[in-house]
C-alpha positions as CSV (number, residue, x, y, z in Angstrom):
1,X,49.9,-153.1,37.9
2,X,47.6,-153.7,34.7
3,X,44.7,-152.9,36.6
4,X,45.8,-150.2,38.2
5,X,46.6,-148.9,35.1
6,X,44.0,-149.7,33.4
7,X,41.5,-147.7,36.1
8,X,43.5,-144.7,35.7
9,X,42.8,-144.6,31.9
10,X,39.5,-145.2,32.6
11,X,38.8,-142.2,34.2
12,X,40.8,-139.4,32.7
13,X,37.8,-138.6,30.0
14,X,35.9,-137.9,32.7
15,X,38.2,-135.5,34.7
16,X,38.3,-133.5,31.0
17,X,34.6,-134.1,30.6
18,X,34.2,-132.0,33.7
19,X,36.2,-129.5,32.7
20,X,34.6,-128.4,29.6
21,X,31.2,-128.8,30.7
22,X,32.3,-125.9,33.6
23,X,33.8,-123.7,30.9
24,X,30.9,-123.4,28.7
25,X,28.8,-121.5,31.1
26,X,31.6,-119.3,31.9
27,X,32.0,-118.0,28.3
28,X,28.5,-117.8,27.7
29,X,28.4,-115.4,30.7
30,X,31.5,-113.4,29.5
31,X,29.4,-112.8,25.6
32,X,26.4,-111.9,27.3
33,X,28.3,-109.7,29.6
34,X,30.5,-108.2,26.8
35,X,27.0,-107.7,24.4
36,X,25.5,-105.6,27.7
37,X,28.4,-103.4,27.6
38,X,28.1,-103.1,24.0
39,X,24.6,-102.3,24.3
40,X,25.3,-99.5,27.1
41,X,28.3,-98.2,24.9
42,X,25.8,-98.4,21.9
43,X,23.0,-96.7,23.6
44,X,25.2,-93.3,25.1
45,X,26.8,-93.4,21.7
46,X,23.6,-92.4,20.2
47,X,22.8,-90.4,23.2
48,X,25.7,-88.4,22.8
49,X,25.3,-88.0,18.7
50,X,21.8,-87.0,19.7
51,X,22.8,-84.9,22.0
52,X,25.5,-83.0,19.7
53,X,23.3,-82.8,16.8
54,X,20.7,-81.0,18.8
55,X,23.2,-78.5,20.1
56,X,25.1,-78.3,16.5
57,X,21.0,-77.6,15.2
58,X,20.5,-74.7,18.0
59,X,23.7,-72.9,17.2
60,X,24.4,-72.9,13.8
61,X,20.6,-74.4,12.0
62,X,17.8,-73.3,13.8
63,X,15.4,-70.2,13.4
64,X,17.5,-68.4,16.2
65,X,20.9,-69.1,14.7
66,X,19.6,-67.7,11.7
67,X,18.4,-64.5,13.0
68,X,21.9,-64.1,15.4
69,X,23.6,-64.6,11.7
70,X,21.7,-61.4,10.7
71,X,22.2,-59.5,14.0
72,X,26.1,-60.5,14.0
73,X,26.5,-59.0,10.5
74,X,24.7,-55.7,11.4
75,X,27.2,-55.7,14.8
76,X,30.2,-56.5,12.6
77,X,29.1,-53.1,10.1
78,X,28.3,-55.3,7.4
79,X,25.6,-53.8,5.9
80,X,26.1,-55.1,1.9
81,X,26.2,-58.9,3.5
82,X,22.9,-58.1,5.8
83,X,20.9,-56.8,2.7
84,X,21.8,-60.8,1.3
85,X,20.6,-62.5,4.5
86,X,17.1,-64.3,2.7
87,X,14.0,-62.2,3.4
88,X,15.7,-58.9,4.2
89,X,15.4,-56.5,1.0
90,X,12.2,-55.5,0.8
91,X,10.4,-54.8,-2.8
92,X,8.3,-51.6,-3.7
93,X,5.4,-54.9,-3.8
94,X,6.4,-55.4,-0.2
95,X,6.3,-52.3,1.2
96,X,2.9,-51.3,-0.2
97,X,1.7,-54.5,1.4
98,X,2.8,-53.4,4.5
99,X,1.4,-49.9,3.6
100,X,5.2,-48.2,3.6
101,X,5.7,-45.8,0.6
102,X,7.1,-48.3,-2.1
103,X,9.6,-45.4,-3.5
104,X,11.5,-45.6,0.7
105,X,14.9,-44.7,-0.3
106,X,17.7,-47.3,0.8
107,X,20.8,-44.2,1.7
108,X,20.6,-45.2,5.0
109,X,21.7,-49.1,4.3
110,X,25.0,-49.2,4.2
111,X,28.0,-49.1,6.7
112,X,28.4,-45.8,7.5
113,X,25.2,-45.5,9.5
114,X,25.5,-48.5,11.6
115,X,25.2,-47.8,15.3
116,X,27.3,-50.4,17.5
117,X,25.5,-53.3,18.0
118,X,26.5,-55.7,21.1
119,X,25.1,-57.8,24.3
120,X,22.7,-60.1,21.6
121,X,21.0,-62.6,23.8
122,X,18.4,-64.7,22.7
123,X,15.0,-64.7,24.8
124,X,12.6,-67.1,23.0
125,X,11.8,-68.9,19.7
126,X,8.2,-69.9,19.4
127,X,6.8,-71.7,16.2
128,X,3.0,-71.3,15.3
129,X,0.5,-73.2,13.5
130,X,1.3,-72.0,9.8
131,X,5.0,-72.9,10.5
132,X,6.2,-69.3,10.9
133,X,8.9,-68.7,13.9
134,X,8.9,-66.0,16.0
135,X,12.4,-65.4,17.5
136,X,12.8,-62.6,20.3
137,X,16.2,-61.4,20.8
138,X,16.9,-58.7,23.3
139,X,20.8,-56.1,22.7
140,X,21.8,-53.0,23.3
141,X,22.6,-50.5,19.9
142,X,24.8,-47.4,20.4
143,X,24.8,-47.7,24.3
144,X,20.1,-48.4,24.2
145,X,18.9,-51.4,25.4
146,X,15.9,-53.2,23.1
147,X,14.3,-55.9,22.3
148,X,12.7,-57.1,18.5
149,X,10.3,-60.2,17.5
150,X,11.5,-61.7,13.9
151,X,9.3,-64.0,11.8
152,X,11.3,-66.6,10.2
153,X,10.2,-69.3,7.8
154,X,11.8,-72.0,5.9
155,X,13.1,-71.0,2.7
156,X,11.9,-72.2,-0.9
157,X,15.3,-73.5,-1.9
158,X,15.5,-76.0,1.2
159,X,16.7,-79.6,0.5
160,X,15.5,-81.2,3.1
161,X,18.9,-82.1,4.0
162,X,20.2,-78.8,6.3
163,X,17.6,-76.7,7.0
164,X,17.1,-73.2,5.4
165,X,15.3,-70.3,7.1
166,X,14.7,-66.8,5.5
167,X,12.5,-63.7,7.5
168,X,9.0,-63.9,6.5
169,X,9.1,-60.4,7.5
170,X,11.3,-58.1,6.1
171,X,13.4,-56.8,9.1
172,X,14.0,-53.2,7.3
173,X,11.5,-50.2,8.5
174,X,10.9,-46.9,7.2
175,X,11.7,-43.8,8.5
176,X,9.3,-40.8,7.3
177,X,11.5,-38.2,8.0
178,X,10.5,-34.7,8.4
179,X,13.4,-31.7,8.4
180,X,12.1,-28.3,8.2
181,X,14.3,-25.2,7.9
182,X,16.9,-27.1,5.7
183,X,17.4,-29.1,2.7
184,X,20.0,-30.7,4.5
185,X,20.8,-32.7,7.1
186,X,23.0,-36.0,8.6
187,X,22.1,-39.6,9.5
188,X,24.5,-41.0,12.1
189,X,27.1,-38.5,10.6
190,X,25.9,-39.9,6.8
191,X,25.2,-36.1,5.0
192,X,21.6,-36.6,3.0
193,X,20.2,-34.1,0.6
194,X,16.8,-34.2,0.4
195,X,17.2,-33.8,-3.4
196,X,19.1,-36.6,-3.8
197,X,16.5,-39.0,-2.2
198,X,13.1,-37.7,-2.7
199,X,11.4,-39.7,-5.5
200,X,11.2,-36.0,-6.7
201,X,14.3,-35.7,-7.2
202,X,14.8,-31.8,-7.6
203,X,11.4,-30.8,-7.8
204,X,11.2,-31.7,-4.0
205,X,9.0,-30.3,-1.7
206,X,11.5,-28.9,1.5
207,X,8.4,-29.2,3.9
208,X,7.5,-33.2,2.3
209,X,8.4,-35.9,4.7
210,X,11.3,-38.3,3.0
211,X,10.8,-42.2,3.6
212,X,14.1,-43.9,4.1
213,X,14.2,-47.6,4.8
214,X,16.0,-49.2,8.0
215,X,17.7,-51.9,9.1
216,X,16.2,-52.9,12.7
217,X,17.6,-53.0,15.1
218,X,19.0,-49.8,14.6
219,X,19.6,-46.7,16.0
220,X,19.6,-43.4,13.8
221,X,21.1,-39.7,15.7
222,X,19.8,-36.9,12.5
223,X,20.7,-33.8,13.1
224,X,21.3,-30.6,10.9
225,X,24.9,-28.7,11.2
226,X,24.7,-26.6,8.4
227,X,26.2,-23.2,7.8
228,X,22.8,-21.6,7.8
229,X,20.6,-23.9,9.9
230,X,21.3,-26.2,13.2
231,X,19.5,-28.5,15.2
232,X,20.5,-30.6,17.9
233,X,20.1,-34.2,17.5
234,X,17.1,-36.8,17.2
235,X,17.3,-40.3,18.2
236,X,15.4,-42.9,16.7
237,X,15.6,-46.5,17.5
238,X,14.2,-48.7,14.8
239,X,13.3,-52.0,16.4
240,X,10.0,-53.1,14.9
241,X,10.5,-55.0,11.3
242,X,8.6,-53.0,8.4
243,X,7.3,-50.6,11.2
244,X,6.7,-46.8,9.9
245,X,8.9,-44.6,11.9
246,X,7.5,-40.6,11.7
247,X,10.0,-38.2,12.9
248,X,9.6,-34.5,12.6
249,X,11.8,-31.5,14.0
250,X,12.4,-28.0,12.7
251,X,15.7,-26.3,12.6
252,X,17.1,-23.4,13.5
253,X,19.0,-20.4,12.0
254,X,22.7,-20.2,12.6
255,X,24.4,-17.0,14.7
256,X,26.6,-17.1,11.3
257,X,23.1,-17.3,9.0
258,X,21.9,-14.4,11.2
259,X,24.9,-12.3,11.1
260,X,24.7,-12.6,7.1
261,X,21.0,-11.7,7.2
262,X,21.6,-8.8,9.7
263,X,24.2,-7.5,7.3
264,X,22.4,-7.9,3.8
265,X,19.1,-6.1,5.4
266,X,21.5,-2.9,6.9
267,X,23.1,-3.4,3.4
268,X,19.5,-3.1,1.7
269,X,18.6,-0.2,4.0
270,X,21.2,1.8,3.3
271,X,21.1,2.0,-0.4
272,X,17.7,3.0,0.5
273,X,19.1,6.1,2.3
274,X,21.2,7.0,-0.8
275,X,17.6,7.8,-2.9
276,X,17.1,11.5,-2.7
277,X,13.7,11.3,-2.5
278,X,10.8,11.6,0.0
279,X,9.8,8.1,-0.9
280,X,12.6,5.3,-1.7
281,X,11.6,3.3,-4.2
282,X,10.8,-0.3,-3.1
283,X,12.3,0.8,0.4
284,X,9.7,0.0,3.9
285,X,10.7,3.8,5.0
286,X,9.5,7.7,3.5
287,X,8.4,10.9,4.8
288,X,5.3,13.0,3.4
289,X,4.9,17.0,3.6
290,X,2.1,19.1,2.3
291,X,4.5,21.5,1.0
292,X,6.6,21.4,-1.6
293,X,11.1,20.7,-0.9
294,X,13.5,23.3,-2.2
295,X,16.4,20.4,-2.7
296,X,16.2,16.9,-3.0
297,X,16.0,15.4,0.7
298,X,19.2,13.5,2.1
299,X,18.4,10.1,4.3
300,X,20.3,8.9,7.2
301,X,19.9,5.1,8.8
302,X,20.2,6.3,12.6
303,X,19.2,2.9,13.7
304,X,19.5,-0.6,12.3
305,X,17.3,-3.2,13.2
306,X,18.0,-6.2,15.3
307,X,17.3,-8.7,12.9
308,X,15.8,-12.7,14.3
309,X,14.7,-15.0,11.7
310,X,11.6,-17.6,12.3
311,X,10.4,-20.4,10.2
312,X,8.4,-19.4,7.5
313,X,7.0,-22.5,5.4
314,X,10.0,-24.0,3.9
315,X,12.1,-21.2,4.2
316,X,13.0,-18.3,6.9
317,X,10.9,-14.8,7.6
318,X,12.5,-11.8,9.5
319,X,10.3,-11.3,12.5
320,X,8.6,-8.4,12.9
321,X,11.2,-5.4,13.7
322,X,11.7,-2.1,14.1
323,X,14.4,0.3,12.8
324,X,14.9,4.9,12.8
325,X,15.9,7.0,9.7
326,X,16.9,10.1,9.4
327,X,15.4,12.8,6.8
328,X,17.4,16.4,6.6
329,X,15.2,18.5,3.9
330,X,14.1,21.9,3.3
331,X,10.4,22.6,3.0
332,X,9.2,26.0,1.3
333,X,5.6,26.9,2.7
334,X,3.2,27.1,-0.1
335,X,0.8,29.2,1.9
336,X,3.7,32.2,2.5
337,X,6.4,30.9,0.4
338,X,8.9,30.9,3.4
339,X,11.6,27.7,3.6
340,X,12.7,26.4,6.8
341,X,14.6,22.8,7.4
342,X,13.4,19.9,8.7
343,X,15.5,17.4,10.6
344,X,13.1,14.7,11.5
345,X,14.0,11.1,12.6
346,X,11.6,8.2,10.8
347,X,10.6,5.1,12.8
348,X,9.7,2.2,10.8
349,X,8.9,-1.4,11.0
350,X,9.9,-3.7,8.7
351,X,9.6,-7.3,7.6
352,X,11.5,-10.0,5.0
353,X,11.4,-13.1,3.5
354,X,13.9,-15.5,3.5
355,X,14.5,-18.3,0.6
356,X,17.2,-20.7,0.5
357,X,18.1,-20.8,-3.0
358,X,18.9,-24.7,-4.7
359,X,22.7,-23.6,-4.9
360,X,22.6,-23.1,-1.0
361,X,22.5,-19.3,-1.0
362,X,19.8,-17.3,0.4
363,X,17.5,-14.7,-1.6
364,X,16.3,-11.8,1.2
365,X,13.3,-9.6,0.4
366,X,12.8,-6.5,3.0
367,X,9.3,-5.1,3.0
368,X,7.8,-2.6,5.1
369,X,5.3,-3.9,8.4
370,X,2.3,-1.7,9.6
């Protein structure tokens, strides 16, 4: 029994000698096992930051993001906000850079002549050697499809930490805008004086072109709806940053301006007909004899002319037109003495000059026309 025993506690360490020597393996297996996973976990985990930081830089950090900012404000009829975007007012220093009259008037930025501005896609964002970005966005403004290139740079005040981008190019244009026929005249429904924005203030020339700066993209509808002058409307799509934009159209008269015309001249020619003489004084009508009239001569408009009006340097001319008085006078012969009467009708062309006084009324001078 003792030996029995004693074999029995003899070989028990090495039962539990076995046992361990199996489980190390198996745990060292599990660690390395566990570390691989860690290491995958680890690797898509950085993946996946890498991954959301590079879509978190194209949307909200990047050159493009920067420029949809700018576009989104404009869409949105923010004009005050777009004017703060970095890089978007431009100086009198830039302008003349960018040979642009430096005096551009800035009317035309500010919400009320904002065109709807929707379908912004971004095409392509290209950076060059000096560091500048170009980013191409294509849209459609008030119903126009377009496209515009923007140079983008990083700003001064960057930390380093988020980047910072400003235009390198201005992204305002000018429009040199010609209206003849009329001092006045509406931008996307805005009403402009040309008074009130020429650098000349008062002194300004009706026929001078007027610079006006532009947010691009943009599109501008001027027209003239005037009592005295009408046109219909222009479009001009500003979609080339500090670009110079020349538009030029003439007006034309009103049936209303025409009718007050028509009735000043038949006005003008009839106190003409009240001068008893055979020459009006400062009248485009008279009626010479050789002999001499027993009684002053009476006069009688028989026909009015049909006046039209035509652009005459910054005002209006009566064309060319004729008209028929109406002379009833007694002649006495001063060969035989005898009188007889003389009913005679008078053709006669005649002629004006139309000026559109600064209180918006209009000063007509008739004249006679060979």
């Amino acid at each position: 029994m003792e030996h029995d025993g004693g074999d029995v506690t003899a070989e028990a360490p090495v039962a539990r000698t076995r046992t361990a020597t199996v489980a190390g393996p198996r745990r060292r297996r599990k660690l390395a096992a566990d570390l691989a996973a860690l290491s995958v976990v680890g690797i898509l985990l950085v993946g996946a930051i890498g991954a959301t930081s590079a879509v978190l830089y194209r949307q909200l950090y990047s050159p493009t993001a920067f420029v949809l900012d700018y576009l989104h404000l404009l869409a949105d009829g923010r004009a005050t906000d777009a004017l703060l975007v970095p890089g978007v007012s431009a100086s009198s220093k830039t302008l003349a850079a960018a040979d642009l009259p430096e005096d551009a008037s800035g009317a035309l930025l500010r919400s009320s002549t904002l065109t709807p501005l929707s379908d912004v896609e971004p095409v392509s964002e290209k950076t060059d050697a000096d560091g500048t970005t170009t980013v191409t966005v294509t849209y459609r403004v008030g119903g126009h499809a377009g496209a515009t290139s923007f140079q983008v740079e990083r700003d001064a005040q960057d930390d380093g930490i988020l980047p910072r981008w400003r235009f390198a190019k201005s992204p305002l244009a000018v429009i040199e805008l010609a209206v003849k026929g009329s001092m006045q005249f509406e931008v996307n429904g805005f009403s402009v004086d040309k008074r009130q924005v020429s650098p000349d203030g008062n002194e300004a020339d009706p026929l001078d072109p007027i610079p006006m700066l532009a947010f691009s993209p943009g599109l501008y509808s001027i027209k003239v709806d005037t009592a005295a002058t009408t046109s219909p409307g222009v479009a001009v799509l500003s979609d080339t940053p500090l670009a110079e934009i020349p538009v030029s159209f003439q007006a034309e008269p009103t049936d209303k301006f025409i009718g007050v015309v028509q009735k000043q001249v038949d006005g003008f020619l009839a106190q003409c007909a009240t001068q008893k003489v055979l020459q009006p004084t400062g009248c485009p009508f008279g009626y010479y004899v050789r002999n001499r009239i027993v009684e002053p001569p009476n006069w009688k408009i028989e026909e009015n002319p049909v006046v039209t009006l035509e652009p005459d340097g910054a005002g209006w001319a009566i064309t060319r037109t004729q008209a028929v008085a109406k002379i009833e006078v007694q002649i006495r012969s001063i060969f035989d003495g005898s009188v007889y009467n003389v009913t005679e009708l008078v053709p006669f062309f005649l002629t004006g000059k139309i000026t559109i006084l600064p209180d918006g009324t209009a000063s007509i001078a008739v004249s006679a026309a060979d």
